[in-house]
C-alpha positions, 0 to 999 in steps of 0.5 A: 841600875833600876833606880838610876833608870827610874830617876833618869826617866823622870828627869827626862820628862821634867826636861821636856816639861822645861822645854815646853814652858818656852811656848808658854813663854812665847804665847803670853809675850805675844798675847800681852803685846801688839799684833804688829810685833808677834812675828818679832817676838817668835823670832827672838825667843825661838832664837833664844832656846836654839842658841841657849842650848848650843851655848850651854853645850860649848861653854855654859855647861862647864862653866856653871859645873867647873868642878875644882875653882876658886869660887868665883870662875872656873872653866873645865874645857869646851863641849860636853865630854862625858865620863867613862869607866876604864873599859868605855862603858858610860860611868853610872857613878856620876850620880845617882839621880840621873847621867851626865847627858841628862844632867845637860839637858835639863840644866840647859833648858833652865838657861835660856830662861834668862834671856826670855825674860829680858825678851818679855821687858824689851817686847815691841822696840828693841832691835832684833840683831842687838837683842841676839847679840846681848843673848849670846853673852849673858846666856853664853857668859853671865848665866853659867858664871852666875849659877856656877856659884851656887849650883856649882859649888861656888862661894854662896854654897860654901858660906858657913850657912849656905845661900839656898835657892832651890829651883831657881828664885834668884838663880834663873829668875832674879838673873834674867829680872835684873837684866831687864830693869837694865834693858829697860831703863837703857831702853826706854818706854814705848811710844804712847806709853806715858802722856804727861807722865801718866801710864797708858793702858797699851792692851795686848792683842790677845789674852786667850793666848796670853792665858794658855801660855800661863797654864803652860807655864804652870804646867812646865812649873813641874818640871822646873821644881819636879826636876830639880829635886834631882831624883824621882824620890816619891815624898820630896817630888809630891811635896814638890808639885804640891807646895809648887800649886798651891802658890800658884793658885793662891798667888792668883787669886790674891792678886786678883782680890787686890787688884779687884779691891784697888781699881774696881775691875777683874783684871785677868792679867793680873790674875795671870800675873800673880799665878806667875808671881806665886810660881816664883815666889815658891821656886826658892824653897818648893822642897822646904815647904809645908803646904801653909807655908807655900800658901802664905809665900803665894799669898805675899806674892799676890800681893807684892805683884799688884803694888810692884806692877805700879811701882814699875810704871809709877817709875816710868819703866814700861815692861809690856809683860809685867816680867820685872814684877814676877821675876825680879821683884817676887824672885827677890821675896820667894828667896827671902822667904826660905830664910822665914819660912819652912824647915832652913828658916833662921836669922843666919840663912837670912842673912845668907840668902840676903848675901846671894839676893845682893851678889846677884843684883851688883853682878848680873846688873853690871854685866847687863849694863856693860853689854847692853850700853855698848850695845846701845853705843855702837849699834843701837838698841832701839828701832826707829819711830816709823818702824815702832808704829808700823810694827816689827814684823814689817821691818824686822822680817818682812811678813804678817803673822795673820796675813788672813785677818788684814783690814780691806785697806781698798 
């Protein structure tokens, strides 16, 4: 019983921990973004944690842990029942890291990450209602069936060798990445974005919050990877935080030099970005590392992040966030690199993380598209012209977020 304590305790904390990376989240989307949209970009991602929870209460929860299924789908029944013993009592066998309420909870606040994502890609002229409805679906829908074939016991975990992801590269990163390059190619660039197919520098009003929101992150990072050992196990949670740093730093600091060494400035959000970069890149295999190992997974991250922010543009995809770079494409290296790296490297687990790196991208990338294009058809998904330079905030919900701070028009 003391154990059971001691770890649920933790878990708890690394739950609050999750759930404060939603401000870090919405901080570094508003800091890279345009005053005109801030209020715009509040709404959508308090929207999505209130409605992401509410969802994985009524559904997602029991259909990422279905129990007994066919490995594809499975659904054990609406709302959260937890298990008792004969006499009521609350069932502390359910597991020994943690109970059935806690279990919820932590594994809800990975679930709207998803969609948060999406929001940082879509930033500035997507239309608020159609965003609300696509979360519903993918967060409600898409995110449980997906994580329910890893996390749940599905086909990846049961391959002769199988898909390891531990925290989330693939799961929660790769799923919300993959929809976003669907968001934004149905989507459109914004105006202004491209002239005569040359990407234009649209700077953010704000980089001390976008930099508060990434030390928030970074900060929440240890509850995402502490949490997910799953127990307050001392060794496993310390390598844990300690291969989860040295990413990050190295990741930024990479990023930095590159960026430095290819365009002759310090690009703060570059390094921002490959802090973010590196926090992915290890997410897959925090628990597998030695701290080189983290510091080499780190520095490709770094690397990777500078040359996919270009590709991406070079592609004509405008992400205002640069949420594709981290999360899809350093999601993408940081599952590889459990097959390459640490104590599960091999030729067959790569292979295998190559299967689930696969099965995500044709699954999440159809179902994103199926949604948003039906989106797209019969509501539309982007806001008029006027309203994109007016900015959002006017005409999605009539109010300034520095009313105090206006321009004397008169």
């Amino acid at each position: 019983m003391e154990l059971l304590t001691t770890n649920n305790v933790w878990m708890m904390i690394c739950t609050a921990l999750v759930f404060f990376m939603h401000l870090g989240f919405s901080l570094l989307e508003i800091g890279l973004t345009r005053q005109k949209n801030t209020i715009n970009i509040l709404f959508k991602n308090i929207f999505i944690v209130t409605i992401g929870l509410l969802l994985y209460c009524l559904i997602g929860f029991n259909l990422m842990y279905p129990g007994e299924f066919n490995g594809f789908l499975g659904f054990s029944g609406f709302g959260l029942s937890s298990p008792l013993t004969a006499d009521g009592a609350l069932d502390l066998t359910y597991n020994q890291g943690y109970t059935y309420w806690t279990d919820f909870l932590f594994q809800g606040m990975f679930a709207a990450t998803a969609a948060t994502i999406v929001s940082g890609a879509v930033a500035e002229r997507v239309k608020i209602v159609p965003f609300m409805i696509f979360t519903v679906l993918y967060v409600g829908l898409v995110y449980p069936i997906a994580g329910s074939w890893k996390w749940g016991g599905g086909f990846l975990q049961t391959l002769e060798t199988p898909f390891y992801d531990f925290a989330g590269s693939t799961l929660v990163h790769s799923v919300g990445g993959w929809a976003a390059v669907i968001a934004v190619c149905l989507l459109g660039p914004r105006i202004g974005k491209f002239k005569d197919g040359k990407p234009q520098a649209i700077p953010g009003h704000n980089l001390p919050l976008a930099t508060a929101g990434v030390l928030i992150l970074w900060l929440g990072w240890f509850g995402f990877n502490g949490g997910s050992v799953l127990s307050a196990d001392p060794e496993l949670t310390s390598l844990t935080l300690v291969t989860t740093c040295l990413a990050a730093a190295t990741g930024g600091v990479v990023a930095m030099l590159v960026s430095t060494a290819m365009y002759k400035n310090l690009d703060l959000t570059m390094f921002l970005n490959g802090i973010l970069g590196g926090l992915v890149g290890i997410t897959a295999g925090a628990d597998q590392m030695s701290p080189t190992d983290a510091i080499l997974i780190g520095s490709i991250a770094g690397v990777i992040i500078v040359f996919a922010v270009s590709l991406v543009d070079k592609l004509k995809l405008d992400d205002p966030v640069g949420a594709i770079a981290v999360h899809l494409v350093c999601g993408v290296w940081g599952t590889l690199a459990v097959g390459i790296f640490g104590k599960l490297a091999g030729i067959n687990q790569f292979i295998s993380q190559i299967i689930g790196i696969a099965s995500y991208a044709v699954f999440c990338s159809l179902t994103a598209f199926i949604i948003i294009y039906a989106l797209k058809k019969t509501m539309g998904i982007r806001v008029s012209e006027i309203e994109e330079l007016e900015g959002l905030d006017g005409h999605e919900h009539g109010m300034d977020a520095y009313p105090d701070f206006r321009l004397n028009e008169h």
